[in-house]
C-alpha positions as CSV (number, residue, x, y, z in Angstrom):
1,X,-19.3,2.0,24.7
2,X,-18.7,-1.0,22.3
3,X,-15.9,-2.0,20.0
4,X,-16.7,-4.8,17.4
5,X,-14.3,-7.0,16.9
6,X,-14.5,-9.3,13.3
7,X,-12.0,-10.4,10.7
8,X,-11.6,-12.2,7.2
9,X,-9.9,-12.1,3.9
10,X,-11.1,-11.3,0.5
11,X,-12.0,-14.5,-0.5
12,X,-14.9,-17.0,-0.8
13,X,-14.7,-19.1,2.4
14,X,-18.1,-20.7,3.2
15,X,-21.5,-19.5,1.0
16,X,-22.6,-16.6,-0.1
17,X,-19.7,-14.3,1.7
18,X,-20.8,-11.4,0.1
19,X,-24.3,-11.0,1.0
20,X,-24.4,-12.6,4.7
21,X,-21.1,-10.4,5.9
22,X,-22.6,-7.2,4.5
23,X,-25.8,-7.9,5.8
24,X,-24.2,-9.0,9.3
25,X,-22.5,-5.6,9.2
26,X,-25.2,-3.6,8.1
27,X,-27.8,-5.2,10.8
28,X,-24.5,-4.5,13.8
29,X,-24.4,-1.3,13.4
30,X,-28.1,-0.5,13.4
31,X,-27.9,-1.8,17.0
32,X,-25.2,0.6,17.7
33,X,-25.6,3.9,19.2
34,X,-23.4,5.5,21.0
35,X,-20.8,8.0,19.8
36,X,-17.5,6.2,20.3
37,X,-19.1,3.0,18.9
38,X,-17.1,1.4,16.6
39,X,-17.3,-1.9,14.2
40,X,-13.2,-2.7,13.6
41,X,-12.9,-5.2,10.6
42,X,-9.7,-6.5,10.6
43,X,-8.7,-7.9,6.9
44,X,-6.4,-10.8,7.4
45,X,-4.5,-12.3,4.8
46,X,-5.8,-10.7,1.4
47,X,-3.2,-11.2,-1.3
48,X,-1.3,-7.6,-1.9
49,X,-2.9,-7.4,-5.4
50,X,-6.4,-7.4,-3.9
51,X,-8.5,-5.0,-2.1
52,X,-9.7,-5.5,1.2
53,X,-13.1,-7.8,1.9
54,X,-14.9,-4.6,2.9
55,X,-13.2,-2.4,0.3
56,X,-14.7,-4.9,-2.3
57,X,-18.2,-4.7,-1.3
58,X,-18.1,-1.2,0.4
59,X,-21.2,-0.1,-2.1
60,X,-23.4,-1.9,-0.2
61,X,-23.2,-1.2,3.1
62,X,-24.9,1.4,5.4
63,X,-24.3,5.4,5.6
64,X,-24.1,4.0,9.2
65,X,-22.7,1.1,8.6
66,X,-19.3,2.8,6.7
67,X,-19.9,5.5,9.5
68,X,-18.7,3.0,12.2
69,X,-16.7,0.8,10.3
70,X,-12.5,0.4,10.1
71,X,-10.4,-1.7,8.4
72,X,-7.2,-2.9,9.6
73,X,-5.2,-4.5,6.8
74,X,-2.7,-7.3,8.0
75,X,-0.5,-7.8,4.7
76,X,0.6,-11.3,3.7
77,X,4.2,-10.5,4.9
78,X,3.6,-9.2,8.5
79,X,0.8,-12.9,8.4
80,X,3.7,-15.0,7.6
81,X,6.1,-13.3,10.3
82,X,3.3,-13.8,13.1
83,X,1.5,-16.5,12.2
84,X,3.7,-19.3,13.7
85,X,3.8,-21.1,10.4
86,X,0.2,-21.6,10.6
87,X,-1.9,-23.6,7.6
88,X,-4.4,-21.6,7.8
89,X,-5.2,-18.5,5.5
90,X,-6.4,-16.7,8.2
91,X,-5.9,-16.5,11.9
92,X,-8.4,-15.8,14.4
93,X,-6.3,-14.9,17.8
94,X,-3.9,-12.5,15.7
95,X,-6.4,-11.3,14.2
96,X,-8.7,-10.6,17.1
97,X,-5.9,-9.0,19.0
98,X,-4.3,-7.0,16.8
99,X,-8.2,-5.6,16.7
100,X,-8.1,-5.1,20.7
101,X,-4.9,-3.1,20.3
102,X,-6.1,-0.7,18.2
103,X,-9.8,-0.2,19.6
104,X,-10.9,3.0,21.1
105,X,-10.2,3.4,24.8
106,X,-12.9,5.2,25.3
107,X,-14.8,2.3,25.3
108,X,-15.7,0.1,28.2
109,X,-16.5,-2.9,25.9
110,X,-15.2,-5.2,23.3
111,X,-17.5,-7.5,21.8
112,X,-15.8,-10.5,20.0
113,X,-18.1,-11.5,17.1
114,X,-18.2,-13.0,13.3
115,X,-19.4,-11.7,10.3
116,X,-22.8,-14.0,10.1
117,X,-24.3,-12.3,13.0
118,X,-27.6,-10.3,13.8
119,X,-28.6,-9.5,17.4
120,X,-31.7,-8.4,18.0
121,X,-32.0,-6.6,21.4
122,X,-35.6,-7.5,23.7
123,X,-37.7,-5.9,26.0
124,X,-37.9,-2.6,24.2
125,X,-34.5,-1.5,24.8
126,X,-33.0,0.9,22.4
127,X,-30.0,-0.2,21.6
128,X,-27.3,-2.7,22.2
129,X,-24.8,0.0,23.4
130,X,-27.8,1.2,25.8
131,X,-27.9,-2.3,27.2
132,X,-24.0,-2.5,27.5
133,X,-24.0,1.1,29.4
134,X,-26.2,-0.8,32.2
135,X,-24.5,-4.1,33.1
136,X,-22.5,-5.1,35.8
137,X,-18.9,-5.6,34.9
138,X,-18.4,-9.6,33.8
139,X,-18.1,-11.6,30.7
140,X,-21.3,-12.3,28.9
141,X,-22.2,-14.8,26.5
142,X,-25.5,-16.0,24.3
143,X,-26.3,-19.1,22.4
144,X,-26.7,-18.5,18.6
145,X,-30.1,-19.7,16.5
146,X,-29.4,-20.9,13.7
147,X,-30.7,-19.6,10.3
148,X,-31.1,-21.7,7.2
149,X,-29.4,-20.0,3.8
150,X,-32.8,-20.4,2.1
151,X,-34.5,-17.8,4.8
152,X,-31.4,-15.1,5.3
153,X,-31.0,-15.0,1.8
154,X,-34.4,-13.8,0.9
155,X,-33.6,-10.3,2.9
156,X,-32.1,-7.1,1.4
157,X,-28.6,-6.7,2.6
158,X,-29.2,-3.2,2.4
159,X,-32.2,-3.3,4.5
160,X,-31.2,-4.0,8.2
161,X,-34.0,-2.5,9.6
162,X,-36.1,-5.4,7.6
163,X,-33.6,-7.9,8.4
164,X,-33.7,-7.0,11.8
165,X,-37.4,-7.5,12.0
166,X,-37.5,-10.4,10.0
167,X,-35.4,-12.0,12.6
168,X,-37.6,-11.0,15.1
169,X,-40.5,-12.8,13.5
170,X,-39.1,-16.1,12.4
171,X,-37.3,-16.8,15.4
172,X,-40.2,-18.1,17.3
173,X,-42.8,-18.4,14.2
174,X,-40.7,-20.4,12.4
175,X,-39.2,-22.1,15.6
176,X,-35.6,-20.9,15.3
177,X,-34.8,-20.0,18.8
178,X,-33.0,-23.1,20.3
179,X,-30.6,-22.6,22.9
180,X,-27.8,-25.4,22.8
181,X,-26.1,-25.3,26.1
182,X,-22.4,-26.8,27.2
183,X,-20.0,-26.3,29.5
184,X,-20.3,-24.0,32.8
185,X,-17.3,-22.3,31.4
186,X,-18.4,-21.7,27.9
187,X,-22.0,-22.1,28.6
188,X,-23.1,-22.4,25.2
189,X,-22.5,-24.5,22.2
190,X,-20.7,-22.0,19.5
191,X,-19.6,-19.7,22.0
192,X,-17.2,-17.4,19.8
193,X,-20.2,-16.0,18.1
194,X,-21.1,-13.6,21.0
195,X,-18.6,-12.5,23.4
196,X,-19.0,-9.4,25.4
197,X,-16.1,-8.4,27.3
198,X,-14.7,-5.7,29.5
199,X,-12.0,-4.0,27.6
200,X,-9.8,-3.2,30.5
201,X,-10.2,-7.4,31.4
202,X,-9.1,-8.6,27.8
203,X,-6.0,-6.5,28.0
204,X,-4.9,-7.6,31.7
205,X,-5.6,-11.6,30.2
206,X,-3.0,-10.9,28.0
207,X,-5.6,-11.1,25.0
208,X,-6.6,-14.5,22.7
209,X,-3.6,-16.9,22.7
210,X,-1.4,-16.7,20.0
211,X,-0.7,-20.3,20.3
212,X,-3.9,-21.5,18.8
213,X,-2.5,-21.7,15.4
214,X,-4.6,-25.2,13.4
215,X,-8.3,-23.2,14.1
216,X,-11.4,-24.3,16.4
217,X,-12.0,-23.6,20.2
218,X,-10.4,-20.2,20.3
219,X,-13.6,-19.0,21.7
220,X,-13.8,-21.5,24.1
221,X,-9.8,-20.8,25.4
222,X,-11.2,-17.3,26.2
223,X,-14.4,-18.4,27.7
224,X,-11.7,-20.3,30.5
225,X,-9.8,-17.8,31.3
226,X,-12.6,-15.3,31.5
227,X,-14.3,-17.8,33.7
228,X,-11.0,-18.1,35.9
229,X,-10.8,-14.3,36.1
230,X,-14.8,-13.4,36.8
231,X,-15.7,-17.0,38.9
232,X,-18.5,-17.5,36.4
233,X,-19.5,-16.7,32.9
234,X,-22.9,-15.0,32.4
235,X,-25.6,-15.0,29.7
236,X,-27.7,-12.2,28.0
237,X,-30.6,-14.4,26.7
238,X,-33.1,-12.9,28.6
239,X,-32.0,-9.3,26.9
240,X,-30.8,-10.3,23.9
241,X,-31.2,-13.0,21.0
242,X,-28.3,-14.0,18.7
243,X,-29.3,-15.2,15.0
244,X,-26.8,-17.2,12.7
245,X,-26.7,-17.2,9.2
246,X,-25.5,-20.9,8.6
247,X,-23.2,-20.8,5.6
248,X,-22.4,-24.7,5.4
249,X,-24.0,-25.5,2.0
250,X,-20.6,-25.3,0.9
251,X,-18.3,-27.3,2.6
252,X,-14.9,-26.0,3.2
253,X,-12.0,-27.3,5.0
254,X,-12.6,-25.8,8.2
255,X,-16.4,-27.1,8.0
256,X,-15.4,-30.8,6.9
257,X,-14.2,-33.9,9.3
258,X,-11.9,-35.2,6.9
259,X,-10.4,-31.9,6.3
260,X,-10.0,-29.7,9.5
261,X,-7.6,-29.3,12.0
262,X,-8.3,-28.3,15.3
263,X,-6.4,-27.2,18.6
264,X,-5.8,-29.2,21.4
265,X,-8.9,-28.9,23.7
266,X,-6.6,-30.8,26.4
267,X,-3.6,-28.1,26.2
268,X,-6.5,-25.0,25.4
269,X,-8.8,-25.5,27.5
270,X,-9.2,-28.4,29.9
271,X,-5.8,-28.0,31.5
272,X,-5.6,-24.2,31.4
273,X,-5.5,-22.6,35.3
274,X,-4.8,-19.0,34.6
275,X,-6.4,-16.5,33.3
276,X,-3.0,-14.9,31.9
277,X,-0.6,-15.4,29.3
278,X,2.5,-13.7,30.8
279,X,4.7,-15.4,27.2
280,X,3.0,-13.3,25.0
281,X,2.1,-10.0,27.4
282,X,4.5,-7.7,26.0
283,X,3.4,-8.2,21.8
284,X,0.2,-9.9,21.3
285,X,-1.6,-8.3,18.5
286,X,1.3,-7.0,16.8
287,X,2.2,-4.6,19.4
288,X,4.8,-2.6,17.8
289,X,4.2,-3.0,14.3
290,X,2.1,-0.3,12.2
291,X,-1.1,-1.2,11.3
292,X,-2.3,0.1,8.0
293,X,-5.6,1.2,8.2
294,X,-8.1,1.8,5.2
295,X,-10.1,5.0,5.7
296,X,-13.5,4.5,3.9
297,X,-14.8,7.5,0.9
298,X,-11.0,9.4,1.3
299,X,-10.1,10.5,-1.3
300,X,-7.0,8.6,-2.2
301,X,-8.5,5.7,-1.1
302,X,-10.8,6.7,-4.5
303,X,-9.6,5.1,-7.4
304,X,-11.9,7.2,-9.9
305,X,-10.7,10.2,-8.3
306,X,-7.2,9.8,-8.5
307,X,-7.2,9.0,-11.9
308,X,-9.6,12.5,-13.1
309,X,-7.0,14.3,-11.2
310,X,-4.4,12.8,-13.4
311,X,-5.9,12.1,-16.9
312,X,-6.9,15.2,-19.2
313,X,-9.7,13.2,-20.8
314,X,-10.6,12.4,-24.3
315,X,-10.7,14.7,-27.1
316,X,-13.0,12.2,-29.1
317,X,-15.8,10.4,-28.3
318,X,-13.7,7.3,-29.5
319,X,-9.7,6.0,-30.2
320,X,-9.0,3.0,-32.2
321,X,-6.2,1.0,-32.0
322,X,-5.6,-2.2,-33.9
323,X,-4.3,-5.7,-34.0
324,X,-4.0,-8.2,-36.9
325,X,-1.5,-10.5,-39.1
326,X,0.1,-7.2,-40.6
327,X,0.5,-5.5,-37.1
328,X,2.8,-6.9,-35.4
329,X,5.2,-4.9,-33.1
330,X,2.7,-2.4,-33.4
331,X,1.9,-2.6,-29.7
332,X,5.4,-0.7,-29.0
333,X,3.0,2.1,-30.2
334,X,0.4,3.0,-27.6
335,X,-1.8,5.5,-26.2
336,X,-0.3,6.1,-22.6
337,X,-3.2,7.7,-21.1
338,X,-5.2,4.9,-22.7
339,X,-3.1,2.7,-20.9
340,X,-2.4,4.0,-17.3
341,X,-5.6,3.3,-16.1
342,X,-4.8,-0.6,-16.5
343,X,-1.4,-0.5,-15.3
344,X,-2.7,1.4,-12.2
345,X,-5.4,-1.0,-11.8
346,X,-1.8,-3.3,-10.2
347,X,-0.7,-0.4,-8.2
348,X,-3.7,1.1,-6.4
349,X,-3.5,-1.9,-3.9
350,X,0.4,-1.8,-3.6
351,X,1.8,-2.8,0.2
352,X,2.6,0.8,2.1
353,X,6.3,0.3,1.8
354,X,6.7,-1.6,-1.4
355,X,9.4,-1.0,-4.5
356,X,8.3,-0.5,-8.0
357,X,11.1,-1.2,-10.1
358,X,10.6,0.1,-13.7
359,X,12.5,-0.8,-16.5
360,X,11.6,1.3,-19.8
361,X,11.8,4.6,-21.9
362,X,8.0,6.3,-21.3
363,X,8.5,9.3,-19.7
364,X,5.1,10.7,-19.8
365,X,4.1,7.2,-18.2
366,X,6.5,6.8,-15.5
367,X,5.3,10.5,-14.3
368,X,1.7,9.6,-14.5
369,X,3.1,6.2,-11.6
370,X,5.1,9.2,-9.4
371,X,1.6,11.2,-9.3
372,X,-0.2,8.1,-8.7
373,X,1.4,7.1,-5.7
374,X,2.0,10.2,-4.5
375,X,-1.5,10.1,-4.0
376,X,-2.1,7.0,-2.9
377,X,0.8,8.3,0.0
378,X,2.7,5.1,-1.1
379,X,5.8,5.1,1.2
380,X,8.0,2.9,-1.0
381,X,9.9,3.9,-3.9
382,X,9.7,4.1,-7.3
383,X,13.2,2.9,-8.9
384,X,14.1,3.2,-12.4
385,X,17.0,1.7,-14.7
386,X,19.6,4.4,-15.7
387,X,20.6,2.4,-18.7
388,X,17.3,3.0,-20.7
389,X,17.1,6.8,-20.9
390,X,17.5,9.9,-18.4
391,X,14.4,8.9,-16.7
392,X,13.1,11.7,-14.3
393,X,10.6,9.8,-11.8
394,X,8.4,11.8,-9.9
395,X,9.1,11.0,-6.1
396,X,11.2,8.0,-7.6
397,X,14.9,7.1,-8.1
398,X,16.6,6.3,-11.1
399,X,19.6,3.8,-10.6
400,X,22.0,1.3,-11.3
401,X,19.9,-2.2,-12.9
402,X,21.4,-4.5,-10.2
403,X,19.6,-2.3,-7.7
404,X,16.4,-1.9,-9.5
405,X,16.4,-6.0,-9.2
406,X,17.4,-6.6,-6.1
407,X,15.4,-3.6,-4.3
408,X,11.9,-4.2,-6.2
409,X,9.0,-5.5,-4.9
410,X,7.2,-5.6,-8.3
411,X,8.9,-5.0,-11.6
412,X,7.4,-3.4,-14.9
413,X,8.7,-4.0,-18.4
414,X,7.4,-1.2,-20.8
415,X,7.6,-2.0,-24.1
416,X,7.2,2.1,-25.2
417,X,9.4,3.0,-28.4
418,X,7.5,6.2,-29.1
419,X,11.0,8.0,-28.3
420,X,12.1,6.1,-31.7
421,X,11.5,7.6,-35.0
422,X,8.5,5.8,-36.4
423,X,7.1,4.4,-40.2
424,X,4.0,3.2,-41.4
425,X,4.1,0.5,-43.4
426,X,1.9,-0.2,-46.8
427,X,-0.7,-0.9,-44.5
428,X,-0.5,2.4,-42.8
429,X,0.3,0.9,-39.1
430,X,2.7,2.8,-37.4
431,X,5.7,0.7,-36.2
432,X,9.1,2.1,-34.8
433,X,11.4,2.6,-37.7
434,X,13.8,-0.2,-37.6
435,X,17.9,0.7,-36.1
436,X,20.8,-0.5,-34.1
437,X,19.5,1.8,-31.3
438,X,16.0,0.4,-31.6
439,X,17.6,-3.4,-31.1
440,X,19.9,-2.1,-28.5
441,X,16.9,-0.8,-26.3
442,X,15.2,-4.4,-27.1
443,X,18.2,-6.2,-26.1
444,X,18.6,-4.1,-22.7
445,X,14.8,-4.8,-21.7
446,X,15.2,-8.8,-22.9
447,X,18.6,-8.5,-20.5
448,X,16.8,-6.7,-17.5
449,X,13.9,-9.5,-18.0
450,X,16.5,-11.8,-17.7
451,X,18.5,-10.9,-15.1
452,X,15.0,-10.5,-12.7
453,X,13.6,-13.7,-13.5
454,X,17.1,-15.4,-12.4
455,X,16.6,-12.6,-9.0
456,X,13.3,-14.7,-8.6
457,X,14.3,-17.8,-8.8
458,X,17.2,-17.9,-6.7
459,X,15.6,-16.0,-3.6
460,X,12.7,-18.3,-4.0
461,X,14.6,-21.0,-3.8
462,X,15.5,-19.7,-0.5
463,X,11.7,-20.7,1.1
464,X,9.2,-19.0,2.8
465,X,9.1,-15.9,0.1
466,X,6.1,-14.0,-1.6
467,X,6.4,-13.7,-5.3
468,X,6.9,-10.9,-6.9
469,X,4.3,-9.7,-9.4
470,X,5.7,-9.5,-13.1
471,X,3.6,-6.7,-15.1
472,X,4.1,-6.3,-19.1
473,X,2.9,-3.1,-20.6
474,X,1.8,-3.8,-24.4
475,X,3.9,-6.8,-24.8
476,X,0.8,-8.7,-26.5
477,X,1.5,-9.2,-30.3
478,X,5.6,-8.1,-29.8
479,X,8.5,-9.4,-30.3
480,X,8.6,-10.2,-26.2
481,X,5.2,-12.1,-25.9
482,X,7.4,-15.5,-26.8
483,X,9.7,-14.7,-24.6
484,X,8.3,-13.7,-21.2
485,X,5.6,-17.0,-22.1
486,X,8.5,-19.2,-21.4
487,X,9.3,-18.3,-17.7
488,X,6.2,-16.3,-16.5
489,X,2.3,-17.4,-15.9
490,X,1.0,-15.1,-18.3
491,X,-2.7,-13.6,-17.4
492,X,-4.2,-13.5,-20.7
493,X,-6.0,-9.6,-20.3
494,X,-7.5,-8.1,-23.6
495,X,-5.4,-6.8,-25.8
496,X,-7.0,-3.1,-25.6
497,X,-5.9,-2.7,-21.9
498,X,-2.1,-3.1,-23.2
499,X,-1.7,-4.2,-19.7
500,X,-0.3,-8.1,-18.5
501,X,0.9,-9.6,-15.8
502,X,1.9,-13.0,-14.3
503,X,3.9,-14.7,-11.5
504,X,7.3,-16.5,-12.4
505,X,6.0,-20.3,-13.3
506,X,6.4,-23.1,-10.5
507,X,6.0,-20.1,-7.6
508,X,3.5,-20.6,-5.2
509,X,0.6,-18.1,-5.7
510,X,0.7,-14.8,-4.2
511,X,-1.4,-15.6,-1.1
512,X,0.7,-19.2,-0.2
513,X,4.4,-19.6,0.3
514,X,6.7,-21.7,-1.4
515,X,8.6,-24.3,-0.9
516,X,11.6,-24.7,1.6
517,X,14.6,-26.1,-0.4
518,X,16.5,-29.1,0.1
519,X,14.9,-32.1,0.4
520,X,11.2,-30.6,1.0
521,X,9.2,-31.1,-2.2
522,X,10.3,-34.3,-2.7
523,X,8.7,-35.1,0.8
524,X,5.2,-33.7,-0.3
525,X,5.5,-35.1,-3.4
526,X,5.7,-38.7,-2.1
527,X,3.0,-37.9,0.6
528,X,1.0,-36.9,-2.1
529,X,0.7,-39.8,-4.7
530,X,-0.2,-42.1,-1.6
531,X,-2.2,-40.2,0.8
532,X,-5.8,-41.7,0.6
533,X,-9.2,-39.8,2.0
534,X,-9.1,-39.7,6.0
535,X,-5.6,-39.6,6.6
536,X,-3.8,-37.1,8.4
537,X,-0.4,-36.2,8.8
538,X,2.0,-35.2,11.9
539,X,4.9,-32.7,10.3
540,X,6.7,-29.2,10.5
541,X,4.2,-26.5,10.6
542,X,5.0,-25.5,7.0
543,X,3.9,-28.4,5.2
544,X,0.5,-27.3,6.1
545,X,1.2,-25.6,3.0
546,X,0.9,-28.3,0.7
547,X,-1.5,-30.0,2.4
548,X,-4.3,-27.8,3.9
549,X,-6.4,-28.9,6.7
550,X,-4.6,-32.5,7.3
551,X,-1.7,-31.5,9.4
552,X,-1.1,-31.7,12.7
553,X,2.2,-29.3,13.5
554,X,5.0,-31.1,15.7
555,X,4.2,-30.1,19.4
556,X,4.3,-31.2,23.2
557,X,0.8,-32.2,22.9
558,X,-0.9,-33.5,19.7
559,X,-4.9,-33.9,19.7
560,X,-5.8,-37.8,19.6
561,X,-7.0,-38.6,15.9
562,X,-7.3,-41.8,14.5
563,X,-6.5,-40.3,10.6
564,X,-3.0,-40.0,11.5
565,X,-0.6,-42.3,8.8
566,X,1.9,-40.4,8.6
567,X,5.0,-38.7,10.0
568,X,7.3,-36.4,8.7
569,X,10.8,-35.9,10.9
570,X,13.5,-33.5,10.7
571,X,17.1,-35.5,11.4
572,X,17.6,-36.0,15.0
573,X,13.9,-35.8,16.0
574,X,11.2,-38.5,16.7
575,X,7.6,-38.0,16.6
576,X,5.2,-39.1,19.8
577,X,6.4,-42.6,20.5
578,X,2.2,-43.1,20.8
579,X,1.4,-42.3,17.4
580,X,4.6,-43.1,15.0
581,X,5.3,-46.5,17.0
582,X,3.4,-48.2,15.1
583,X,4.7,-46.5,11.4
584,X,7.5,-47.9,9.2
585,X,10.3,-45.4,7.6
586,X,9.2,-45.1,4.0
587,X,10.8,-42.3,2.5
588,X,13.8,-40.2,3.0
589,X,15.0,-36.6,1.1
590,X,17.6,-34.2,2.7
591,X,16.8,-33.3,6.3
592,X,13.2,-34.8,6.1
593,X,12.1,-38.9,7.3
594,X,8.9,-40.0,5.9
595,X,6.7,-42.4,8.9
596,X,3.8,-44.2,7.7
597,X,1.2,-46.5,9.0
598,X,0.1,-46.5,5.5
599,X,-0.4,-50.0,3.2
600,X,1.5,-47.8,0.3
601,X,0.4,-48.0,-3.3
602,X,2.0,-50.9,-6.1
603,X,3.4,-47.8,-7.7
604,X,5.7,-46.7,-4.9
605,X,6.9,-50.4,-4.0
606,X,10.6,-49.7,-4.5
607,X,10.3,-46.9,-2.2
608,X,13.4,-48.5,-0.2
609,X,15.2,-47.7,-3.3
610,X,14.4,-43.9,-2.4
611,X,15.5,-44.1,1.6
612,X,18.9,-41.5,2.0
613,X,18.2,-40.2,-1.5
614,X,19.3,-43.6,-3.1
């Protein structure tokens, strides 16, 4: 009957994530009851190393709740290709849409909502899905009471059933329930919050508009065209209330005037006459791209499982291992089983189709990775250098070192010399008995190591590129700790996991994008020592980048905002003649103009020095 449409990233945007999305979740589907119901989660944006939002948490919802629930994962890379260069971490019309897509036909309904929502259905009906089976075909709408973080988070998470009937109580005991109405088209004031729509209606719209890239009035665009399509948008109140649990005790950027950007309300909704969005009909919502889709309690989705069906166990109730002044090197030595559960802590969340490039001599551990993936179905492939050993990967590839580099998505340095003949010294630490073979193997792995981190670098330099993850097994207390330290953002893990890993240092982190080249970070470097609070600036999408939540992306319309100082041209192009008129040319690097109306600082005063590179 109903599809559930929501979406976020593991992250920590707003307060208290955690607890009012899992209860929001846990109270939806309580009101859910019919058999192709379905609550469709789509995970936007979470950095490849992460697991999902509802992956992280999954422990605490419902049996229902994971009954219902589906996760659509849309990876960094695939964000970056659709996102239209976007600033924001997370979009809600691709998101949305590439939701719609993949709902279940079978259903008459989608219902657009957010994960800070609990609907409590009146006048005895059973469900919400009963109430849905029952209504004329429209577009239906509610106003949303408000919930102060002091009352929502005294409930259970766990609870719905309490939550729900908390809800029911304080709404008019504690006088919650006030309806904020607007527009005839929108009808009330937050109107994304609830928006039930008639699947077959949202498709022939064309879906959310793509377009709608800087955040705010999405739900409104919709609420338009809806309005155009049905001649008037309706409201449930009288059937059902909509509670909000408010989560701006935090502020974030989205939530702050200084701070947010917002779409044009002129271009998005005041001037839209159609329903339809024939530019985008043939691949909103990702149309011909695959999905991945994170089954809840499978098996291979089971961490803990797939490592018992890998690892014998211990013999002992205890190892020991050891690390001191007279142990150095001895890390080479290690216990692999010991170890593969942290090295596979990096690889249970690996991208579908990604490369592992591996560049060591550990057999035993390289076979455990095959296995591994093979049950994880990871599609990608596991490549290995030929010059090391005769490797035999599981499911893998050994090759050529120029291809390991250049075809890897992640590489992994093992430091393993247990194929070396090994000595205790007087101390009785095992080390690997010193020979030209042993510094042979050293000087191969410092070359690899060499020859990636100069891979990085120059496709970096390239723009708009995801790092690639470096990971380092037992290089703590060796011989390489010094040298990977000088080009790689070391996370300091415990010594006992054996198990590091870093990003190369001056790349963007894993969930941002780095810099274009040629003329680009100077730009945001001189915005940057002289922007002051309030200002905003009117650029190329991408330097939304830099500076979150203050720029305005070059377009045929831009929103009227008295914050805007600056303006930042590529060569050959002029910003509005209404906003930069009044701005003086300040700065100059490569293809890029700096504009402001900005009284700039004592410390920039020869900036005329800097115009055309000087």
């Amino acid at each position: 009957m109903i599809s559930v449409i929501l979406y976020g990233r593991n992250d920590s945007y707003g307060y208290n994530l955690p607890k009012r999305a899992v209860m929001s979740i846990n109270c939806i589907a309580e009101v859910l009851t019919h058999p192709e119901d379905e609550i469709i989660f789509i995970d936007c944006n979470t950095p490849d190393d992460a697991p999902t939002f509802t992956e992280a948490v999954q422990d605490l919802f419902t049996a229902k709740a994971r009954r219902l629930l589906r996760t659509l994962r849309l990876r960094p890379a695939m964000y970056r290709k659709y996102s239209k260069n976007s600033p924001l971490k997370a979009l809600e019309p691709l998101s949305r849409n590439i939701a719609i897509r993949r709902s279940n036909p079978a259903n008459r309904w989608v219902l657009s909502t957010n994960t800070d929502m609990i609907f409590i259905v009146r006048d005895g009906c059973p469900s919400l899905s009963d109430l849905a089976a029952g209504l004329p075909d429209g577009f239906y709408e509610l106003p949303r009471f408000e919930v102060p973080e002091a009352l929502w988070e005294s409930l259970d998470r766990t609870d719905p059933g309490a939550a729900l009937s908390a809800m029911r109580l304080w709404g008019r005991r504690l006088h919650l329930n006030d309806a904020v109405e607007s527009e005839k088209e929108i009808r009330y004031d937050g109107p994304g919050d609830f928006q039930l729509i008639l699947r077959d209606q949202i498709f022939k719209i064309d879906g959310f508009n793509e377009e709608m890239v800087l955040g705010w009035h999405v739900d409104s665009n919709i609420c338009k065209r809806l309005y155009l399509l049905n001649g008037q948008t309706s409201s449930l109140l009288d059937k059902v209330f909509a509670y909000h649990l408010d989560h701006t005790r935090q502020a974030t950027f989205m939530h702050t005037a200084r701070t947010r950007t917002e779409n044009d309300l002129e271009k998005f909704i005041w001037s839209v006459d159609t329903p339809f969005l024939p530019e985008q009909r043939d691949n909103w919502g990702c149309a011909t791209e695959e999905i991945e889709e994170i089954i809840s309690g499978e098996d291979r989705n089971r961490f803990d499982k797939a490592l018992e069906a890998l690892l014998p166990g211990m013999h002992e109730d205890v190892s020991f291992d050891i690390m001191n002044s007279d142990s150095f090197n001895h890390g080479e030595i290690y216990d692999t089983t010991h170890v593969f559960p942290f090295l596979a802590n990096h690889l249970g969340n690996l991208p579908p189709a990604a490369n592992v490039g591996y560049f060591g001599a550990n057999q035993e551990l390289l076979s455990l990775m095959g296995r591994f993936l093979q049950i994880k179905d990871h599609k990608g492939a596991l490549l290995t250098d030929s010059s090391f050993s005769d490797l035999k990967p599981e499911g893998g590839l050994t090759t050529g070192k120029l291809r390991v580099i250049g075809d890897s998505d992640y590489y992994i340095f093992d430091m393993a010399m247990m194929h070396f003949p090994l000595v205790k010294n007087p101390e009785g630490i095992v080390s690997v008995k010193p020979s030209q073979d042993v510094e042979k193997f050293r000087a191969a792995l410092k070359e690899a190591f060499h020859l990636c981190v100069y891979h990085e670098k120059k496709r970096l330099s390239g723009g708009f590129n995801q790092p690639r993850k470096f990971i380092f097994i037992s290089s703590q207390h060796t011989w390489f700790e010094e040298i990977i330290s000088h080009h790689i953002g070391v996370v300091l893990a415990p010594y006992s996991s054996h198990v590091r890993h870093g990003y190369l240092i001056g790349a963007a982190e894993p969930s941002s994008i780095s810099l274009k080249a040629g003329g680009a970070k100077e730009v945001a470097e001189f915005i940057g020592r002289n922007i002051r609070n309030g200002d905003k600036i009117l650029a190329p999408a991408w330097m939304g980048l830099m500076f979150p939540g203050l720029v305005y992306p070059h377009a045929e319309t831009v929103p009227h905002d008295e914050g805007i100082r600056w303006s930042v041209t590529e060569t050959g192009q002029d910003g509005p003649a209404g906003i930069t008129g009044g701005m003086k040319r300040v700065f100059s690097s490569g293809p890029y103009t700096v504009y402001s109306s900005q009284q700039l600082q004592a410390e920039s005063a020869p900036v005329k020095d800097r115009i055309n590179g000087q």
